[in-house]
C-alpha positions as CSV (number, residue, x, y, z in Angstrom):
1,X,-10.3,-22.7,-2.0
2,X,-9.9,-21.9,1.6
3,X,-10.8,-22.9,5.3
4,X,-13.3,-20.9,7.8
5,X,-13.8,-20.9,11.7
6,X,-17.2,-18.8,13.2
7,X,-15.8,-17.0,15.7
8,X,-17.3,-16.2,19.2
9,X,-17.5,-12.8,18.7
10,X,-20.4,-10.1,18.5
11,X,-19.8,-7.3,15.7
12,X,-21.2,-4.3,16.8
13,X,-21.9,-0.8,14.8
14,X,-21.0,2.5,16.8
15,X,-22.7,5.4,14.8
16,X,-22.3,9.3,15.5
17,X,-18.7,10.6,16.1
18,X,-17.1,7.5,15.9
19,X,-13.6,8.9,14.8
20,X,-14.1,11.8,17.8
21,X,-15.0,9.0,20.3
22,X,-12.3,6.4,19.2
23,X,-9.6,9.0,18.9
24,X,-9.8,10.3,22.4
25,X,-10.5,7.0,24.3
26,X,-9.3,3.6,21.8
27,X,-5.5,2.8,22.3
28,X,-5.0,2.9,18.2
29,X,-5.5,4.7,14.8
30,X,-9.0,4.2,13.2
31,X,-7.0,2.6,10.2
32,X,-5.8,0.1,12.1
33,X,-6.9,-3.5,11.9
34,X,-6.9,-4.1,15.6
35,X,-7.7,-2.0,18.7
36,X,-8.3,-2.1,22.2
37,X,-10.2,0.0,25.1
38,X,-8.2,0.1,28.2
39,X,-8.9,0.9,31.8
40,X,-6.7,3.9,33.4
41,X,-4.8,2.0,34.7
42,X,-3.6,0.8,31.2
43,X,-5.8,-2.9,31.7
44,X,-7.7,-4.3,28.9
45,X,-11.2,-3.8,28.8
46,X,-11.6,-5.4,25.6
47,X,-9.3,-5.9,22.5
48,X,-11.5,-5.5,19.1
49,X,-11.3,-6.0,15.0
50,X,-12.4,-2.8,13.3
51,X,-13.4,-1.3,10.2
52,X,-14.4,2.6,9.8
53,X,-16.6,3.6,7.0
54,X,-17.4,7.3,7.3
55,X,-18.2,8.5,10.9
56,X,-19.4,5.1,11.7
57,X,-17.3,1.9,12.7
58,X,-18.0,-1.7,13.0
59,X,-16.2,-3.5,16.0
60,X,-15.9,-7.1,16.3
61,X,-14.9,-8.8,19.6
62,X,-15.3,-11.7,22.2
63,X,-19.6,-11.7,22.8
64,X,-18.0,-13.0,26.4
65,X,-17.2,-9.7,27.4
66,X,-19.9,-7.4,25.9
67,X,-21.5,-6.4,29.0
68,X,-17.9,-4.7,30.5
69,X,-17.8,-3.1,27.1
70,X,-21.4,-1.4,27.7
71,X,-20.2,-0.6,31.1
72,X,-17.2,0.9,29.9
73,X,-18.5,2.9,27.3
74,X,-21.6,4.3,28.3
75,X,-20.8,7.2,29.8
76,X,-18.4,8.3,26.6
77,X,-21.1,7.0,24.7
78,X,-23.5,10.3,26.4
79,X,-21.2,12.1,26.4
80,X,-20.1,12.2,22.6
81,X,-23.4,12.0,21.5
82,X,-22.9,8.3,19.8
83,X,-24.9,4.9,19.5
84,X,-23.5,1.3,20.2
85,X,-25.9,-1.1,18.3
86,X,-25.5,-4.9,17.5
87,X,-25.7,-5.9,13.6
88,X,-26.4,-9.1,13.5
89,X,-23.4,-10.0,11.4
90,X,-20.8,-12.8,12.6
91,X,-17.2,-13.2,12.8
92,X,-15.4,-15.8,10.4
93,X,-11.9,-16.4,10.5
94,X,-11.0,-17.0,6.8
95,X,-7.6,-18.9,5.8
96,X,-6.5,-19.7,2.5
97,X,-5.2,-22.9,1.4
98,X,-6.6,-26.3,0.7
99,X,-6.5,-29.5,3.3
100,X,-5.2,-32.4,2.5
101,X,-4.4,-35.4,5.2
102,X,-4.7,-32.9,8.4
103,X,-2.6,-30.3,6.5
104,X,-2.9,-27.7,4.5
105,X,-1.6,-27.3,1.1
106,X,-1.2,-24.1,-0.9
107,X,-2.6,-22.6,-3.9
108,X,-1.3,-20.3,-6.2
109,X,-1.7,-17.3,-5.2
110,X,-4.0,-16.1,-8.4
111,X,-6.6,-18.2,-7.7
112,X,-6.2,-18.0,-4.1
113,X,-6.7,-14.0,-4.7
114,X,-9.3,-14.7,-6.9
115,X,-11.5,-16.6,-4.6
116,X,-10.8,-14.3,-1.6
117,X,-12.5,-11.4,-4.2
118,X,-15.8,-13.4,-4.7
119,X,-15.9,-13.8,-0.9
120,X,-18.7,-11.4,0.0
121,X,-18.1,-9.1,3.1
122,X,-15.7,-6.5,5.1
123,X,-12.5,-8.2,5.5
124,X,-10.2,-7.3,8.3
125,X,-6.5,-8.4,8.0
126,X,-4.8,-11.1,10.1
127,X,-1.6,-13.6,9.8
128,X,-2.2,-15.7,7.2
129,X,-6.0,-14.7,6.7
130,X,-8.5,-12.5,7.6
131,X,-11.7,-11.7,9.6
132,X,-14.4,-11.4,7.7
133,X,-17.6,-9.7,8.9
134,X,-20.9,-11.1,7.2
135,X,-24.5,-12.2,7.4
136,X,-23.5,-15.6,6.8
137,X,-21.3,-18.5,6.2
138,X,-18.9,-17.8,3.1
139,X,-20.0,-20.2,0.4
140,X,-17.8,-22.8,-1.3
141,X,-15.5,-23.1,2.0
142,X,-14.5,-25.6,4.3
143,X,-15.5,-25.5,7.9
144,X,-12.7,-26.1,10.2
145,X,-13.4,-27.8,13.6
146,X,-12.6,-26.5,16.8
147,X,-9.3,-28.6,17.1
148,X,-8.3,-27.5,13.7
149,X,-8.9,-24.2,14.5
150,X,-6.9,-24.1,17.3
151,X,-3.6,-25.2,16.4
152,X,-3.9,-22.9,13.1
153,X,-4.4,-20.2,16.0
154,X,-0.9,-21.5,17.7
155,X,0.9,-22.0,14.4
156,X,0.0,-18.3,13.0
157,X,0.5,-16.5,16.4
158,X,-3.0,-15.1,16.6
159,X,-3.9,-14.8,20.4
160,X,-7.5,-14.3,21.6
161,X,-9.0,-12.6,24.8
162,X,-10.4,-14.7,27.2
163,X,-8.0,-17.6,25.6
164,X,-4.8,-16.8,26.2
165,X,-4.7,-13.3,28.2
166,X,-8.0,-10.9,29.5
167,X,-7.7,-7.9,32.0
168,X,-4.3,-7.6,32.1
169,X,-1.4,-4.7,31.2
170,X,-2.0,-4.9,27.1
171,X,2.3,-4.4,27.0
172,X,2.0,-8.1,28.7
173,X,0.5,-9.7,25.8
174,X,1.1,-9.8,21.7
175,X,-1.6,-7.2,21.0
176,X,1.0,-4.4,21.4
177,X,0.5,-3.3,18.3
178,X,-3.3,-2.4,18.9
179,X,-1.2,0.2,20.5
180,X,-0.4,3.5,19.3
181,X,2.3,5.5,20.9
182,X,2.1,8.4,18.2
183,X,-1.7,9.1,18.3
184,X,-2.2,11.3,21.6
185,X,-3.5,10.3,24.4
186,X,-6.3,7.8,25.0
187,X,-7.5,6.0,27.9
188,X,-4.7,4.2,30.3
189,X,-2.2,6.0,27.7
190,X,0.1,7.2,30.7
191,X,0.5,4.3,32.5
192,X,1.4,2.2,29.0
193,X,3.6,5.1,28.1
194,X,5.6,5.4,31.8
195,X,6.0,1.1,31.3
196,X,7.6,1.6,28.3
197,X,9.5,4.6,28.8
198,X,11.3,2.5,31.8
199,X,12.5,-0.4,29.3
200,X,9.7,-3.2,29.5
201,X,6.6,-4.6,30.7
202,X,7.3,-7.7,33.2
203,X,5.6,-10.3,31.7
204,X,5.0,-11.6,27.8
205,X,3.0,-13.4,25.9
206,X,5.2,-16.0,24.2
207,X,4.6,-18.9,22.0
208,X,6.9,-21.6,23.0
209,X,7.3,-25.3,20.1
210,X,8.0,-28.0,22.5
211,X,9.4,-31.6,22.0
212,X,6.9,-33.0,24.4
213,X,3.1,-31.4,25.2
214,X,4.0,-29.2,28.1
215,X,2.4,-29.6,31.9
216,X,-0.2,-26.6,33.0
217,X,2.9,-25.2,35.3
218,X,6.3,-25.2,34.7
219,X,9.1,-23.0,36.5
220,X,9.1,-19.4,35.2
221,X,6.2,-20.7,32.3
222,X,2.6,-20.6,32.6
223,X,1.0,-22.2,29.7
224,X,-2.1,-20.8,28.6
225,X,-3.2,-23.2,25.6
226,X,-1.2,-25.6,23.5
227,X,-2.2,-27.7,20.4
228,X,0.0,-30.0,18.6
229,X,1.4,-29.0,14.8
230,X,1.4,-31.1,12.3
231,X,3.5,-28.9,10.4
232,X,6.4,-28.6,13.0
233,X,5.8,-31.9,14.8
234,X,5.9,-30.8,17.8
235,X,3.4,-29.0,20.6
236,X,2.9,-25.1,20.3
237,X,1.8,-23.4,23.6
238,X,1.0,-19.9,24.2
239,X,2.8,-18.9,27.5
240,X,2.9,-16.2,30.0
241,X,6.8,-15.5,31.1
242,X,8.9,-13.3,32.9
243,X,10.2,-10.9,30.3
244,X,13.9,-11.8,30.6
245,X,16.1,-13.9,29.8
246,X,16.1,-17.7,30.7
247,X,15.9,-21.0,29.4
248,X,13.3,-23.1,28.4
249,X,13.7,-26.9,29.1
250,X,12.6,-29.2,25.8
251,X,11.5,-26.2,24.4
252,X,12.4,-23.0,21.8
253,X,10.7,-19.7,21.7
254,X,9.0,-18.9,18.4
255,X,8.7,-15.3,16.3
């Protein structure tokens, strides 16, 4: 039926104007599958999965960096009148598909929809799955390792903090769109704003297929992680580079 990866996240409920509290302060819409908190200077604190129900939202993100969240927050957290509260749920990453020899296979997409329905839980979107927020490990699934994991990471484009990026200018990695430039203001707004505004931020977070696995360091490239795709044959890395034009030796830039 499907593959699924526990995540190192922490899900945590915030109760009692949530919508207020997110509105003025998170960098997206409360509809949106992804979000982040920013620093004024327009720095990640923390980049988050979320699902609203009512006045109350459930947040899923890194457990690495829950104590800066905490930080972060406790003062708006007063100040609105709200409660931050671990659930005790976990994170799953959910893929569909069936593996077979290193490599998954699909499944028509009837049954595949089928079993995603019986899969009990809130289910957040992501490329080519979903992140599902539950008391347990969904039944009647395959668990993928850690190595598997990763290079479905690479191959899908789905970046994580404290992977790949962490308190850096948001515009610099691929969670741009856990930004909203229509909302109002929020925290670090201006600064995002006035780097757009003035054409683009100066680095990007790039995924780059290579012939051969790439080194650490590599002129105008700064690999962040890499995995090796059975599907394209080649090595996948995730890469901070200038955000220009230039060429990439051995290598081509994926969408």
């Amino acid at each position: 039926m499907g593959e699924f990866f526990e995540l190192p996240f922490i899900v945590m409920k915030i109760s009692g104007n949530a919508e207020k509290l997110f509105n003025g302060i998170a960098s997206n819409t409360n509809e949106k599958a992804r979000n982040a908190f920013l620093d004024v200077y327009g720095k990640i604190v923390v980049v988050f999965y979320q699902k609203f129900s009512g006045d109350e939202v459930l947040i899923a993100f890194n457990e690495e960096f829950r104590e800066r969240l905490e930080k972060h927050l406790a003062n708006f957290l007063k100040l609105n009148k709200s409660k931050m509260e671990e659930t005790g749920m976990k994170a799953f990453l959910v893929t569909s598909g069936i593996r077979e020899s290193g490599k998954i296979k699909g499944i028509k997409a009837g049954a595949e929809k089928r079993g995603i329905e019986k899969i009990g839980g809130i289910k957040i979107p992501e490329k080519n799955s979903f992140i599902l927020l539950a008391e347990s490990k969904p039944e009647g699934m395959q668990e993928m390792s850690e190595k598997e994991f990763e290079r479905f990471r690479l191959e899908n484009g789905i970046s994580m903090q404290g992977k790949e990026f962490d308190s850096e200018m948001i515009m610099n990695t691929d969670w741009d769109d856990a930004v909203s430039f229509s909302k109002g203001c929020f925290l670090g707004q201006e600064i995002v704003a006035r780097i757009t505004q003035r054409g683009k931020p100066p680095k990007r977070l790039v995924r780059i297929a290579f012939e051969q696995e790439p080194g650490e360091k590599m002129p105008f490239i700064e690999v962040r992680s890499k995995a090796f795709s059975d599907k394209l044959g080649k090595w996948i890395a995730y890469c901070s580079v200038p955000n220009e034009e230039f060429e990439i030796p051995g290598g081509e830039m994926l969408g």
